[in-house]
N, C-alpha and C positions, 0 to 999 in steps of 0.2 A: 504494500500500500504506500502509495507518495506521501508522504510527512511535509509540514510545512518547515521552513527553516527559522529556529530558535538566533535572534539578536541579543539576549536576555545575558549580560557576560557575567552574571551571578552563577549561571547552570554552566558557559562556558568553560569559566574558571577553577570548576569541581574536577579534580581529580577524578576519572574513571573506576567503577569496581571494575573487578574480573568477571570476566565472560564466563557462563554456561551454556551445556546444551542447550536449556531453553531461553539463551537468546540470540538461537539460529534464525526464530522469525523475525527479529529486529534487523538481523543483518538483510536478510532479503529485502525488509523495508526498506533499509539502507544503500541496498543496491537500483532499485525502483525509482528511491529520490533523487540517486545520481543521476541516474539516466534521464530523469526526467529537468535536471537539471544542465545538460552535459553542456551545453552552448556556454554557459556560466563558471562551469568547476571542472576538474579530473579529480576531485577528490573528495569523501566528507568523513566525519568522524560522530559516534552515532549523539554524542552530546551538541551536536548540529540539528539535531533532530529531539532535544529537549531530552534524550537517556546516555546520562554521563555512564559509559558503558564502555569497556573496552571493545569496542568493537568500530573499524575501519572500513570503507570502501574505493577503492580506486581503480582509473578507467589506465587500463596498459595499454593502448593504442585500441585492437579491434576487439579486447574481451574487458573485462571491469573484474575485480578478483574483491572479493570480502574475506576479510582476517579479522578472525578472534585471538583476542588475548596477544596483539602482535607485540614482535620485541625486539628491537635491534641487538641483533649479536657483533656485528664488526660494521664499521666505518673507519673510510680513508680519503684524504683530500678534502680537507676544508676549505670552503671560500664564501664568500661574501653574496649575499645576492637581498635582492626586494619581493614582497611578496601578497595577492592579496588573498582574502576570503570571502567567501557565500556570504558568511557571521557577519561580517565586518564592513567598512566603507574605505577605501584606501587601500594604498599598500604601506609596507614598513619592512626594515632592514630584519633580514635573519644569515643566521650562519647555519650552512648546509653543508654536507657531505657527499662528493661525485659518487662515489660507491660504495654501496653496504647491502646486510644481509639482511634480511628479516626473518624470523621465527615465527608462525603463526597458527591456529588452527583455522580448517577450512568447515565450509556448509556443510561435512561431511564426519566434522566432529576429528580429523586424522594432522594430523600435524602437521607441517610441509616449513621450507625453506626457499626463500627467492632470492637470489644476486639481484640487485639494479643498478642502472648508474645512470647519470644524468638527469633527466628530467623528474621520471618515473622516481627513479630515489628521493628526489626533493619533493615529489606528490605528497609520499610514503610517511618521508618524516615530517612534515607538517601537519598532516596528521595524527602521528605518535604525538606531536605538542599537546595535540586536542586532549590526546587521553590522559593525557599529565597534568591537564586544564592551563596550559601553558597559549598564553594569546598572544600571538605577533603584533 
């Protein structure tokens, strides 16, 4: 179901729980509001969507992937870049990593592991902020 998107930076700001099975159906929400968003974002995180939730979505070129409970394991090459949000009005300076790994669980409840680098990496970790309640 499409969620409307939460401005409210009291919820933004929360710290995420950990993900369970049963918030597999959040994440497909989550997946739905991207897509329905996609001209706007490659990315949201599910306290975007008003459940400070560990749980992520993001669009990798032609498929969109949801992670639960995600977790950067390694990051390499830090630099500087500007960035905005759905949440938010503007952009604002962050410091990003060309390449790293994520950890995560999938729809499917099985663990899995991604490399990214560039773009896709920077989706990725601005969204782990969200789940941190960390606002650019």
């Amino acid at each position: 179901m499409i969620k409307p998107i939460c401005r409210n930076l009291q919820i933004l700001a929360q710290k995420a729980r950990p993900a369970t099975k049963q918030d597999i159906p959040l994440a497909k929400d989550l997946l739905e509001t991207l897509a329905a968003n996609s001209a706007d974002c490659v990315g949201m995180a599910a306290n975007m969507i008003g459940a400070p939730v560990a749980v992520i979505a993001v669009s990798l070129g032609p498929v969109s992937v949801a992670m639960l409970n995600p977790k950067l394991t390694s990051k390499k090459e830090p630099y500087q870049t500007k960035e905005g949000c759905l949440s938010l009005n503007g952009q604002r300076p962050a410091t990003r990593y060309q390449q790293i790994v994520v950890e995560y669980f999938d729809l499917n409840w099985q663990k899995q592991s991604l490399s990214l680098t560039g773009f896709a990496a920077e989706a990725v970790q601005h969204e782990l902020d969200h789940c941190n309640g960390i606002i650019i």
